[in-house]
Backbone as JSON Lines, residues from 0, in Angstrom:
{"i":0,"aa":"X","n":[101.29,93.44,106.58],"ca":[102.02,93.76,107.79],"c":[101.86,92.62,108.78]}
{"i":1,"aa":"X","n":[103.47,91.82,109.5],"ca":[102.78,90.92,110.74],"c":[102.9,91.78,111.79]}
{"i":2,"aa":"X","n":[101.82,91.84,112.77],"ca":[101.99,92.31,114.43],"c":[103.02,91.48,114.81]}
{"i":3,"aa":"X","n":[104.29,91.86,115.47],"ca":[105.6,91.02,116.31],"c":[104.28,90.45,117.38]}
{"i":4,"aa":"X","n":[104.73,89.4,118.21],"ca":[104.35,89.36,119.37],"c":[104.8,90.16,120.56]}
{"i":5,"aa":"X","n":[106.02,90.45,120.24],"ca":[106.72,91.72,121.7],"c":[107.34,92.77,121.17]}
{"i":6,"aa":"X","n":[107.29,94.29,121.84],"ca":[107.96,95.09,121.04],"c":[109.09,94.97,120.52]}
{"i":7,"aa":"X","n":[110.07,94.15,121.64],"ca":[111.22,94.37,120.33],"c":[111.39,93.66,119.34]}
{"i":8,"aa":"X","n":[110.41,92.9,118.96],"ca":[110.84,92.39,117.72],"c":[110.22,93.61,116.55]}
{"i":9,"aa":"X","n":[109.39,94.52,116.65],"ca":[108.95,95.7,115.94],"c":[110.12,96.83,115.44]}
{"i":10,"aa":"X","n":[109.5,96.89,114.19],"ca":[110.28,98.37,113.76],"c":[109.96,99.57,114.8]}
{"i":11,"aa":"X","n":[108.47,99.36,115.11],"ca":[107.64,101.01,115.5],"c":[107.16,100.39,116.94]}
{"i":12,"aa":"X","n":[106.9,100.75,117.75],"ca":[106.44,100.53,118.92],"c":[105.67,101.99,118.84]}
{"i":13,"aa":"X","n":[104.37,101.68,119.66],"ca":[103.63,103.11,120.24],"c":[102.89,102.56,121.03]}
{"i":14,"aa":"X","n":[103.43,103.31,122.68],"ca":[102.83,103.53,123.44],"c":[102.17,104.38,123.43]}
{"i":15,"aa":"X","n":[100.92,103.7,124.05],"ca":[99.54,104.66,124.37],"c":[98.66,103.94,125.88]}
{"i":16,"aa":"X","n":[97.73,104.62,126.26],"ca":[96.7,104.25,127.14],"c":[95.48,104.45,126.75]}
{"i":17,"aa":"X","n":[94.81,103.79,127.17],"ca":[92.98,103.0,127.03],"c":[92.56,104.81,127.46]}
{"i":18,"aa":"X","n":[92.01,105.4,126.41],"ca":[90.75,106.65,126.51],"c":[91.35,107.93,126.67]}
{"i":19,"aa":"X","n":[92.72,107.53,125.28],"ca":[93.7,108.76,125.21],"c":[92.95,109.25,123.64]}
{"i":20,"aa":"X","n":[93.2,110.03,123.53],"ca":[92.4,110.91,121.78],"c":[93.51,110.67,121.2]}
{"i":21,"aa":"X","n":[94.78,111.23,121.75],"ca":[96.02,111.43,121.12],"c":[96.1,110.08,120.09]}
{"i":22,"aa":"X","n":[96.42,109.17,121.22],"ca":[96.84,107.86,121.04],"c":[95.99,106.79,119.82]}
{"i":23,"aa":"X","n":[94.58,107.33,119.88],"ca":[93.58,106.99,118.73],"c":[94.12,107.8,117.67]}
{"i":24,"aa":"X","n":[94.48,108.95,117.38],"ca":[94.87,109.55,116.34],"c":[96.27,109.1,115.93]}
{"i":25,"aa":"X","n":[97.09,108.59,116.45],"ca":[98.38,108.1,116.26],"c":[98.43,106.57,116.01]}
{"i":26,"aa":"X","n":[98.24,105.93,117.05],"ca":[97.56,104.95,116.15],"c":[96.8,104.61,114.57]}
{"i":27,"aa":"X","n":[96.01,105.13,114.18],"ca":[95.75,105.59,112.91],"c":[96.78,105.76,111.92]}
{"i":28,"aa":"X","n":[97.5,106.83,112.33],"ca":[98.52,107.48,111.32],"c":[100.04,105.87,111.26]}
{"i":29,"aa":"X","n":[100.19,105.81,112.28],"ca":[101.16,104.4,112.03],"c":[100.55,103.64,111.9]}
{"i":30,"aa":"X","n":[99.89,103.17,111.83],"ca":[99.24,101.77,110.93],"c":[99.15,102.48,109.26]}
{"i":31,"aa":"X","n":[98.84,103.41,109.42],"ca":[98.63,103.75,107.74],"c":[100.2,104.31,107.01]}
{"i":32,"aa":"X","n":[101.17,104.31,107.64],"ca":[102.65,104.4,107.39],"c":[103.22,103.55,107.41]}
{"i":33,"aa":"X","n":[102.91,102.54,108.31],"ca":[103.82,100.89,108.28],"c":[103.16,100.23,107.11]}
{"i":34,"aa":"X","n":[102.3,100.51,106.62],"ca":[100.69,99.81,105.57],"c":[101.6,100.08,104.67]}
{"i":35,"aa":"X","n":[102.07,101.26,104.4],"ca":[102.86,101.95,102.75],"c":[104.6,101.03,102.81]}
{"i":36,"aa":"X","n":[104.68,101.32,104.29],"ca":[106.2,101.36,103.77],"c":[106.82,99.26,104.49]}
{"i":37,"aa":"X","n":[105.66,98.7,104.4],"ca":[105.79,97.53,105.09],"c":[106.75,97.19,106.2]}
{"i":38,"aa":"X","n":[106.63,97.91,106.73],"ca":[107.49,97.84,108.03],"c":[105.79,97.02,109.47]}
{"i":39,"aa":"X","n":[106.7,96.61,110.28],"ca":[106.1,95.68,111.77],"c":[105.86,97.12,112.68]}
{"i":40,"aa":"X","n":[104.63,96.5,113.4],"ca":[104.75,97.89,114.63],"c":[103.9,96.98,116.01]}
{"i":41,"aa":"X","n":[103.79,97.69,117.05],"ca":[102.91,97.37,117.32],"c":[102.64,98.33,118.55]}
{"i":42,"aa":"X","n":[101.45,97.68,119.27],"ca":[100.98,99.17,119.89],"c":[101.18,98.55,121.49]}
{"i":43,"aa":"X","n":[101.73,99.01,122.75],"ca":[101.94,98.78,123.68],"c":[100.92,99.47,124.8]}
{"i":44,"aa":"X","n":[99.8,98.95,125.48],"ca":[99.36,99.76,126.76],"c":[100.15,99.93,127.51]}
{"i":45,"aa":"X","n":[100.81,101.41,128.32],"ca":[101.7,101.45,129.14],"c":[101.23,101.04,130.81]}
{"i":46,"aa":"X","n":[99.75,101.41,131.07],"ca":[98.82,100.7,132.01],"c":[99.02,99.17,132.34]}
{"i":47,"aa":"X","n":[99.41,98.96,131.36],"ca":[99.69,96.88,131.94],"c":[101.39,96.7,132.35]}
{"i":48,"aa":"X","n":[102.24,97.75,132.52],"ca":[103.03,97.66,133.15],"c":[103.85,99.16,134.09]}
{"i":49,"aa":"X","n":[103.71,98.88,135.72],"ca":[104.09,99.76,136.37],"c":[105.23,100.58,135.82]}
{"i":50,"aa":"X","n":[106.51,100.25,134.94],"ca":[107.31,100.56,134.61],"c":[107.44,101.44,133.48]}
{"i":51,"aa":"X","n":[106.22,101.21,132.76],"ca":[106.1,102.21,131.58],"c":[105.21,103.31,131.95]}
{"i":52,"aa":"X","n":[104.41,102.88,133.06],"ca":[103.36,103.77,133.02],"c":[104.19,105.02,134.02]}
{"i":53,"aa":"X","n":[105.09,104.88,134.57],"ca":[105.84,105.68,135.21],"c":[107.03,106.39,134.38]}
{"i":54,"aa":"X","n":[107.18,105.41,133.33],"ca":[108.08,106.53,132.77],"c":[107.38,107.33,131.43]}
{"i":55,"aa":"X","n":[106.44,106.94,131.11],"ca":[105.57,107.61,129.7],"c":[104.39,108.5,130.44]}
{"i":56,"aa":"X","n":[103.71,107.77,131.96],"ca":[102.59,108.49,131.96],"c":[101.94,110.19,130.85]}
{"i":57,"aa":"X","n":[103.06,110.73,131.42],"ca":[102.39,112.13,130.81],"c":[102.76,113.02,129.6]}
{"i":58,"aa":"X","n":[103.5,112.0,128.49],"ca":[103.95,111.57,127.36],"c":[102.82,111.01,126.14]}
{"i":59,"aa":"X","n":[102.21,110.07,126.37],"ca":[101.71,109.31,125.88],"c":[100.89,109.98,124.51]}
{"i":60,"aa":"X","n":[100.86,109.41,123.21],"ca":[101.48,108.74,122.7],"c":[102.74,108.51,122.79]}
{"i":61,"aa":"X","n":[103.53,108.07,122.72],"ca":[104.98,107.77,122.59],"c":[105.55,107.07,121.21]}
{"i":62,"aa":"X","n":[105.93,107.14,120.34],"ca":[106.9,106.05,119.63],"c":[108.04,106.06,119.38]}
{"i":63,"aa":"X","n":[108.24,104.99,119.32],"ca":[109.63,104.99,118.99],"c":[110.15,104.3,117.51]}
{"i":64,"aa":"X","n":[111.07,104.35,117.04],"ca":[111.33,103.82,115.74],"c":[112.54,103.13,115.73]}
{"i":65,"aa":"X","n":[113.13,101.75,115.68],"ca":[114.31,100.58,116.01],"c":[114.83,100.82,117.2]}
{"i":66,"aa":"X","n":[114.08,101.26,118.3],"ca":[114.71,101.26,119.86],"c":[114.8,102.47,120.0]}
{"i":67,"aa":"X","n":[114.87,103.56,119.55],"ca":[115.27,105.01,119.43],"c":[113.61,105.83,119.38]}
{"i":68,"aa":"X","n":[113.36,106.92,120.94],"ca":[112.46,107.6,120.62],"c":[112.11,108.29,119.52]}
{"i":69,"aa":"X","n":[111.26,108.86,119.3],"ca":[111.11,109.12,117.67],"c":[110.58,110.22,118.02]}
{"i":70,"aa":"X","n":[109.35,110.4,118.79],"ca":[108.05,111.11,118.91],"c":[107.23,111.09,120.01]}
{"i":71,"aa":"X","n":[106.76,112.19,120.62],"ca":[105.41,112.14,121.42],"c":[104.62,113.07,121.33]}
{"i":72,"aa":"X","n":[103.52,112.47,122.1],"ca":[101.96,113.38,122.12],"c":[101.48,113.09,120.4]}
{"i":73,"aa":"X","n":[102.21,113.34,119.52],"ca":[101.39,113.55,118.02],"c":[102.57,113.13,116.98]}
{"i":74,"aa":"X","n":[101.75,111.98,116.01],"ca":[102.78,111.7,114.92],"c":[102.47,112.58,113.73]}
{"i":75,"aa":"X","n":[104.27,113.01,113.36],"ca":[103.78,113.18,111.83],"c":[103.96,112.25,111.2]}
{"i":76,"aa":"X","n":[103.26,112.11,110.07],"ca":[103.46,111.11,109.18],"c":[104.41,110.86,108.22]}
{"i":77,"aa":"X","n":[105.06,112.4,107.96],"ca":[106.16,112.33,107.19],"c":[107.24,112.4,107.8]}
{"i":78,"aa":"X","n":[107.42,112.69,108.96],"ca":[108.38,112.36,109.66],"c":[108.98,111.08,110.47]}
{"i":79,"aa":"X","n":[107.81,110.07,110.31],"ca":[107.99,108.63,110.4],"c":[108.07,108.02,109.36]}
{"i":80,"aa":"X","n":[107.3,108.45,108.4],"ca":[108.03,107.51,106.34],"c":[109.49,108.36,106.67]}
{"i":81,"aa":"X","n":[110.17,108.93,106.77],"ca":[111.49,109.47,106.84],"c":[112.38,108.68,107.56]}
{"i":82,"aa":"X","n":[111.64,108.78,108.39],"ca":[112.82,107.84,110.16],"c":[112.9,105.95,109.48]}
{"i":83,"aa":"X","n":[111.52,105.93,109.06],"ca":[111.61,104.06,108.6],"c":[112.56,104.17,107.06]}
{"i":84,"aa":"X","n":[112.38,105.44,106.14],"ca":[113.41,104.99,104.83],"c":[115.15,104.93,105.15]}
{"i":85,"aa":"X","n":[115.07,105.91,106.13],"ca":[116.62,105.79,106.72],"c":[116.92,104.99,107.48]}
{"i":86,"aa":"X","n":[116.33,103.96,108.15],"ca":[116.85,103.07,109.13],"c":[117.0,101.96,108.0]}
């Protein structure tokens, strides 16, 4: 798998914040789904920008899958191998 340097160059983007549970558990699960299905992701702190952190604050996890929300609070896993075989 390469990490993009900026989200949009990513299949998966997931926002999260520093000393979320959620976001440790989701994290996890997409790295181990982009791992199978070789797809790019990467993980965004919404804290390092006023603009996300205002629109995700009370969301977070967040992902999204080719620009298109996908998911929040909790990934499934089979519902993201699904969203990446169809895109």
């Amino acid at each position: 798998m390469t990490v993009p340097a900026h989200a949009d160059d990513a299949r998966v983007v997931l926002y999260t914040r520093e000393g979320c549970h959620l976001c440790e558990a989701a994290e996890h699960i997409v790295a181990e789904v982009v791992a199978a299905t070789g797809d790019d992701w990467v993980r965004v702190d919404i804290d390092t920008d006023p603009q996300l952190r205002e629109r995700f604050s009370e969301q977070v996890p967040v992902t999204f899958v080719d620009g298109r929300q996908h998911d929040f609070w909790r990934v499934d896993p089979a519902r993201l191998r699904a969203a990446l075989e169809r895109g």
